[in-house]
N, C-alpha and C positions, 0 to 999 in steps of 0.2 A: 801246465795249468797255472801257476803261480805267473807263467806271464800272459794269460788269458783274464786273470783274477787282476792283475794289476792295470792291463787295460781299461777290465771293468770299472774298476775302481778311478781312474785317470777319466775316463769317461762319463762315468758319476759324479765326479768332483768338479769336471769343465759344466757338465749339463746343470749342478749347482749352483756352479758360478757364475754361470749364466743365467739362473733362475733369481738369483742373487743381486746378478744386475739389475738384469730388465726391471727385478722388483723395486730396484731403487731405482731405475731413472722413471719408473712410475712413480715413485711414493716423491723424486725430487718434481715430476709434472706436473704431479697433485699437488705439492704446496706452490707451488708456480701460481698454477692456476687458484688456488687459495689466496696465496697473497695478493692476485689481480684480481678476484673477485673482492678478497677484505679492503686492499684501495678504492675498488670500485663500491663500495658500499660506503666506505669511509668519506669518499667525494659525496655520495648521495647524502648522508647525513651532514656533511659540511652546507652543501646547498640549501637542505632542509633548514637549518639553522640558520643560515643568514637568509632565507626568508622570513621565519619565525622575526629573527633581529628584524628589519626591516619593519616587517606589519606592527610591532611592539612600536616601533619608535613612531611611524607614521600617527601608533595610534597614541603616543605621548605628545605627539606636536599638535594633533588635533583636540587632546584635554590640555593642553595649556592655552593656546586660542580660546576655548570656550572660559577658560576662567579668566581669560585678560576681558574676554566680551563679557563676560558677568560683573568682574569689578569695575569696569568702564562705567556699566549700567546701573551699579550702585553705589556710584559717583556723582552719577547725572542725578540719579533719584534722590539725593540726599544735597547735591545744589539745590534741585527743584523745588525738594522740601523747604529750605532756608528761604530760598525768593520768596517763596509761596508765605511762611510763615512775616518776613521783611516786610512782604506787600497788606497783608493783614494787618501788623502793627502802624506802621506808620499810612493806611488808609485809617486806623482808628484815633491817628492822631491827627489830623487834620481839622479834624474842629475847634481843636485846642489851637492851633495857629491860626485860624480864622476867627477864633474869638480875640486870640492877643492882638491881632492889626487890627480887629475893629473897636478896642478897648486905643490900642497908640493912636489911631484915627481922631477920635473922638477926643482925645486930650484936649484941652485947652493950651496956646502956643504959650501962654506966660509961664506954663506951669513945666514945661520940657525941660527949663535947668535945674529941678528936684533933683536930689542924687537918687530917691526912690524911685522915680520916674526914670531919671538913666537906666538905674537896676534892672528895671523890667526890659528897656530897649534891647539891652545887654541881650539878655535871656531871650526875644523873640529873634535876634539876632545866631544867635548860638543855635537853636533850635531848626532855623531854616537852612544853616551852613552845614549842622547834620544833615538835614534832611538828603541835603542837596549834595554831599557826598556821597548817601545812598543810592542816588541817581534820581531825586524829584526833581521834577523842573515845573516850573508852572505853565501854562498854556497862554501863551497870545493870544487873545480875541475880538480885543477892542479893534475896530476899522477892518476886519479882514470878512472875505465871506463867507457868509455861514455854513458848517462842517457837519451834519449833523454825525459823524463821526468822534468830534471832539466837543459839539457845543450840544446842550441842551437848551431849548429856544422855552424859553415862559412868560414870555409880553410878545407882542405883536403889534408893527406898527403897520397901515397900507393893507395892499390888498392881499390874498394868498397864491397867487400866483409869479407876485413880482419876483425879479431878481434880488436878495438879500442882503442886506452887510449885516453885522452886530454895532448896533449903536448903543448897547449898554451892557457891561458887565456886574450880575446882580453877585453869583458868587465863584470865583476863581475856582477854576481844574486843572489838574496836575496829572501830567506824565511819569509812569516809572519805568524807566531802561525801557524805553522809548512803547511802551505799553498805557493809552489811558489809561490812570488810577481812578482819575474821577471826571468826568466833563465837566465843562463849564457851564453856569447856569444864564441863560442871558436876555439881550430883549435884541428883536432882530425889529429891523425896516429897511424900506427901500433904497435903494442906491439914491445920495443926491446927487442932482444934475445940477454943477456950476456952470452959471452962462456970464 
């Protein structure tokens, strides 16, 4: 009996051991498979993530664009301002140089070597060398044909169908950064025929 019982016991202990196994090459198949699924989870979250990365950045490249195009735009808005404000002033200073050329005009030639008289030449001088780095330029119009883009016609010589010239310039216009400031005021007639 004692070597029936030791059988038993021998057969118990294999049948354990066996139970022992299988249980651990189950409990090693299970983390097998655990750790292929937590890689395989872990990849999913890696991808997740550098999509995530990705759409963040796309969408950081597309708000810096938008503020390079904004400051662009409030750059231009604030030249435009300054022309706009440029063209204002010195359109309200043009009667001030069309007074001083028709005050040097009208001088009398004895009286041109005054040093008071210099002073003033001086100052209409300075004044249109401003201007004129501003970007005024004054308008051509004496002998060319009449523009009414640049010229304003206020005498009329001939008939009104003729072809045009300017035959007199009553009051000078001026260009800025190649924009009429002011047209010129003028007397138009007909073309003469030299025979």
């Amino acid at each position: 009996m004692a070597r029936h019982e030791e059988q038993t016991n021998q057969t118990t202990d294999a049948a354990a051991k066996e139970a022992a196994r299988v249980a651990e090459d189950e409990s090693n198949s299970s983390a097998t498979e655990k750790e292929a699924a937590g890689e395989q989870s872990l990849e999913q979250q890696l991808e997740a993530l550098r999509a995530e990365k990705d759409e963040q950045f796309r969408g950081w490249q597309r708000t810096q664009a938008d503020f390079v195009n904004y400051r662009r735009r409030v750059e231009q808005d604030k030249a435009d301002f300054i022309k706009a404000a440029e063209a204002g002033l010195i359109h309200d200073l043009l009667p001030v140089l069309d007074d001083l050329e028709r005050a040097i005009g009208s001088l009398p030639v004895e009286m041109r070597d005054l040093t008071w008289v210099q002073g003033v030449l001086l100052i209409e001088r300075k004044l249109a060398a401003l201007l004129e780095q501003r970007g005024l330029k004054p308008i051509e119009a004496l002998g060319k044909p009449f523009d009414p883009n640049e010229h304003e016609a206020v005498l009329r010589d001939g008939e009104p169908g003729e072809t045009n010239l300017v035959t007199g310039e009553l009051q000078r216009g001026y260009r800025l950064n190649d924009r009429v400031l002011r047209p010129t005021l003028v007397k138009v007639g007909p073309v003469q025929n030299s025979k």
